[in-house]
Backbone as CSV, one residue per row, in Angstrom:
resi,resn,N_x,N_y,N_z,CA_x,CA_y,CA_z,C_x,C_y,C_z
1,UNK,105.237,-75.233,-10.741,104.682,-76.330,-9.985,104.723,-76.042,-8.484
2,UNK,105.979,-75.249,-8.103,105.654,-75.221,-6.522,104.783,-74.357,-6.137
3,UNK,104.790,-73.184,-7.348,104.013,-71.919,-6.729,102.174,-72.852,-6.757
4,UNK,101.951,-73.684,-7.530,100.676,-74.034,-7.195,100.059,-75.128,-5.933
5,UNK,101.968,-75.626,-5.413,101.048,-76.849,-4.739,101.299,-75.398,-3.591
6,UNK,101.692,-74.511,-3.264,101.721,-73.435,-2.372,100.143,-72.553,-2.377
7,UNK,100.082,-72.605,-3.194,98.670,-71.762,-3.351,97.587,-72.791,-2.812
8,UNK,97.309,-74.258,-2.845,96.623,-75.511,-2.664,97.230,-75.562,-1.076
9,UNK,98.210,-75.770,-0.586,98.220,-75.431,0.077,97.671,-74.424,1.093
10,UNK,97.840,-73.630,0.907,97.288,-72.137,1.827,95.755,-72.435,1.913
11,UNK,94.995,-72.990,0.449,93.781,-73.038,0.346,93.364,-74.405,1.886
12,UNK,93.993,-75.274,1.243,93.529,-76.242,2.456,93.687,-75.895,3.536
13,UNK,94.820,-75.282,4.090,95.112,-74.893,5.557,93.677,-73.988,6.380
14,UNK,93.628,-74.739,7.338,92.578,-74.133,7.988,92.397,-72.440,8.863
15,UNK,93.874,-72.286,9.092,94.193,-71.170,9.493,94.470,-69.828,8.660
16,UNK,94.661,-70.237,7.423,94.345,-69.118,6.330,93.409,-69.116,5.852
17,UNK,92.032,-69.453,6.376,91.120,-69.272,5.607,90.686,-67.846,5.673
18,UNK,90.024,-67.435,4.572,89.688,-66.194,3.927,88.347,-65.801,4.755
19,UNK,88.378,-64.599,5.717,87.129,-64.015,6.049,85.895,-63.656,5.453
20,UNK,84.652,-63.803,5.138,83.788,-63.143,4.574,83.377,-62.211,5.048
21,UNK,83.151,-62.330,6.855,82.629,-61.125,7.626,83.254,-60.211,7.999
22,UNK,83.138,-58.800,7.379,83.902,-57.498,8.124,84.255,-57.816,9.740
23,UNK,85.114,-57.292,9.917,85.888,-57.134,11.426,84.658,-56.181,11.942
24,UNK,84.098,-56.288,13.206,83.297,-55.384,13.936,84.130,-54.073,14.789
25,UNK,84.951,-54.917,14.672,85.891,-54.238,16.102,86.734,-52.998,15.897
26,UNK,86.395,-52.703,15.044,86.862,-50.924,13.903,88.160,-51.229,13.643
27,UNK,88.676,-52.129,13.034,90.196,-52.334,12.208,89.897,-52.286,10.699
28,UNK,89.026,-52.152,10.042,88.793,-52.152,9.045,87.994,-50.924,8.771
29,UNK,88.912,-50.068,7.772,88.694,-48.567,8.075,86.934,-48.143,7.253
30,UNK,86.543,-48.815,6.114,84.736,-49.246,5.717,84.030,-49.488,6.859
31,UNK,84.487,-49.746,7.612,83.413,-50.341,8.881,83.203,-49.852,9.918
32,UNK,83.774,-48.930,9.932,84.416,-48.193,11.763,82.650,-47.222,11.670
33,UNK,82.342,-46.208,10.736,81.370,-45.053,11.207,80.568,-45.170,9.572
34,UNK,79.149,-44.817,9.904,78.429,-44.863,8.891,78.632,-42.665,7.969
35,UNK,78.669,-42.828,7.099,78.917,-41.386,6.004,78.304,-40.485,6.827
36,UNK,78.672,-39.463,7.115,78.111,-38.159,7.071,77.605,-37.643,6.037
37,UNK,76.604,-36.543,6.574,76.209,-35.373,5.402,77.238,-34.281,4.731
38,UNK,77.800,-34.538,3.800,79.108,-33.467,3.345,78.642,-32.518,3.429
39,UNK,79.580,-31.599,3.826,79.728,-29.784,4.007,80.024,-28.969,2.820
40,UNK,78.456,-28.462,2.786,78.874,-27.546,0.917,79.769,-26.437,1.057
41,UNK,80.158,-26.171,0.635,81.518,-25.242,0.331,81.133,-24.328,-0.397
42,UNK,79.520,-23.867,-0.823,79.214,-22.959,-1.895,78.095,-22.758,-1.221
43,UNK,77.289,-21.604,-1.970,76.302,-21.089,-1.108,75.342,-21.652,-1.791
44,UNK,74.156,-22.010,-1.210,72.745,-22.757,-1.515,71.434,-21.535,-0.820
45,UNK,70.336,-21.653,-1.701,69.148,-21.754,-1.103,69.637,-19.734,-1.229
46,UNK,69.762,-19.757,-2.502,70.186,-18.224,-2.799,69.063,-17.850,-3.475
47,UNK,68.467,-16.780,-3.401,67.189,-15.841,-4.178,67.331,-15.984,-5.973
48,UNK,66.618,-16.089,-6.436,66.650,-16.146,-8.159,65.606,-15.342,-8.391
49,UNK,66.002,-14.933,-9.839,65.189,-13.843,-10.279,64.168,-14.171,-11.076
50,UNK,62.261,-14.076,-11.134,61.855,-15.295,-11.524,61.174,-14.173,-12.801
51,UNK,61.252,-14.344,-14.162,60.970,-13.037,-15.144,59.484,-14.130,-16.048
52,UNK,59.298,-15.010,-15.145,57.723,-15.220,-15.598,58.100,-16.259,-16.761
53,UNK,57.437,-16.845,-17.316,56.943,-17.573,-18.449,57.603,-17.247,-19.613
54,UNK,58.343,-18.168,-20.425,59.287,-17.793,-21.934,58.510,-17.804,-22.713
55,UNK,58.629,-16.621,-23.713,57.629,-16.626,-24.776,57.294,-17.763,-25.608
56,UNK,58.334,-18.745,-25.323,58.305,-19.972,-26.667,56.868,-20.747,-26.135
57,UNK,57.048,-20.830,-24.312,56.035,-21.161,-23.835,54.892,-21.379,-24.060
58,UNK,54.529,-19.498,-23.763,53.177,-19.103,-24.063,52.795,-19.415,-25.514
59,UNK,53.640,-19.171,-26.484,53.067,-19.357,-27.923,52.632,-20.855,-28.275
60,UNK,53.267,-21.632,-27.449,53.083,-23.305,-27.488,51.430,-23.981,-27.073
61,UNK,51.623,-22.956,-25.272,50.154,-23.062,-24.401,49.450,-22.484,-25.457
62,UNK,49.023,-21.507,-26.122,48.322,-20.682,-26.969,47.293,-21.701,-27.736
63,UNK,48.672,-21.778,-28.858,48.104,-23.034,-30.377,47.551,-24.099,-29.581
64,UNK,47.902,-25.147,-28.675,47.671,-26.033,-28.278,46.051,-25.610,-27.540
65,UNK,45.528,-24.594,-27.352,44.434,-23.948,-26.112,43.566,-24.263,-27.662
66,UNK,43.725,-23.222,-28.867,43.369,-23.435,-29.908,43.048,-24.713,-30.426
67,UNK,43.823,-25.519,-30.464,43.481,-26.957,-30.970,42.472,-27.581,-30.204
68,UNK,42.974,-27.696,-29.167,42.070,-28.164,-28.259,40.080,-27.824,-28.483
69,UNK,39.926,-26.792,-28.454,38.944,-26.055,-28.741,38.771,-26.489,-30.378
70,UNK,39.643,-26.396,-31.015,39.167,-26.950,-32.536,38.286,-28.358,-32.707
71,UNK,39.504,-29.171,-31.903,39.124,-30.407,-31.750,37.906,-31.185,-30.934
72,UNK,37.847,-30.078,-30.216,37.231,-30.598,-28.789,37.522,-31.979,-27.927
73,UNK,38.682,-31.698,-28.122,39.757,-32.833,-27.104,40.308,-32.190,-26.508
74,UNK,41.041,-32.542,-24.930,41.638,-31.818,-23.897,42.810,-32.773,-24.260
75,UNK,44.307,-32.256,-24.244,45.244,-32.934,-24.042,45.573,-32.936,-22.396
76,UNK,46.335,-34.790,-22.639,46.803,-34.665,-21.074,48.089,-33.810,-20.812
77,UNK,47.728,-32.777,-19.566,49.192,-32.067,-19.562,50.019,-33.124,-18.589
78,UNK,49.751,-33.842,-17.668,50.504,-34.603,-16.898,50.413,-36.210,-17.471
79,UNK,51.574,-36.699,-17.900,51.311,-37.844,-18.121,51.315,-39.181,-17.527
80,UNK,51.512,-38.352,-15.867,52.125,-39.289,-14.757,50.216,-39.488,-13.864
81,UNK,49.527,-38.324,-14.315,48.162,-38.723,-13.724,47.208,-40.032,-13.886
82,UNK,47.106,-40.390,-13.195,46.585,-41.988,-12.760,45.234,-41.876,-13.258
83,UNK,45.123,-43.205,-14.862,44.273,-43.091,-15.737,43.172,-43.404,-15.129
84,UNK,41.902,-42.977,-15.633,40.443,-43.251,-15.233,39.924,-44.628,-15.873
85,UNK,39.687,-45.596,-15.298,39.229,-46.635,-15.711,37.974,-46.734,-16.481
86,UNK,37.705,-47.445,-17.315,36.142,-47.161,-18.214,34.953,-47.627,-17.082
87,UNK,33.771,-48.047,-17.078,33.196,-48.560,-15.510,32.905,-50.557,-16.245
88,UNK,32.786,-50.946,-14.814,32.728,-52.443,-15.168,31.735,-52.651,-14.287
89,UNK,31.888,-53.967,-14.489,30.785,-55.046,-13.896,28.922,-53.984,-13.898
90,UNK,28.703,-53.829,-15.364,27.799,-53.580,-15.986,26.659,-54.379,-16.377
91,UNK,25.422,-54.224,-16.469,24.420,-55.267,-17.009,24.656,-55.352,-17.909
92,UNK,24.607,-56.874,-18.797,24.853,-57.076,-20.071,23.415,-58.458,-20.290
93,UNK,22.688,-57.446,-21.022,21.228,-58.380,-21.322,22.127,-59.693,-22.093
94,UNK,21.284,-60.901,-21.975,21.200,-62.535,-22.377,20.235,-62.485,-23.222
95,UNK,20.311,-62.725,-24.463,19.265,-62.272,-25.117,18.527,-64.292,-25.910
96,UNK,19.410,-65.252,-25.011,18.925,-66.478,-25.584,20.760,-67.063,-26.170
């Protein structure tokens, strides 16, 4: 019982009230400087050895070149390319 009228307490008291706004004034060690760019410790932006196209690849591009041509459908290779709309606002005869 005391520990709550203590806690009700503190709450009402006007001088403990609870901050929402960070301190500006750099006492609050989050607030003082905005992040730097970290320092890699390993080497970057190193040469690679580039041995061309994996066979699983080419045998994939191949059949698929084949189908295509079978079918006479083009598959989409990008599926992020921004679709072609059909055309609109077309004449459409009233026939009565």
């Amino acid at each position: 019982m005391k520990t709550s009228a203590l806690v009700l307490a503190l709450f009402l008291n006007e001088s403990a009230a609870v901050r929402y706004r960070p301190y500006t004034d750099g006492t609050t060690p989050w607030y003082k400087t905005t992040p730097r760019q970290p320092e890699d410790d390993f080497p970057i932006n190193y040469p690679t050895v580039d041995r061309g196209m994996d066979y699983d690849t080419k045998y994939d591009l191949g059949v698929m070149g084949k189908l295509e041509k079978k079918l006479k459908n083009k598959v989409p290779t990008n599926i992020w390319d921004p679709v072609v709309e059909p055309p609109r606002d077309y004449f459409v005869p009233d026939f009565g």
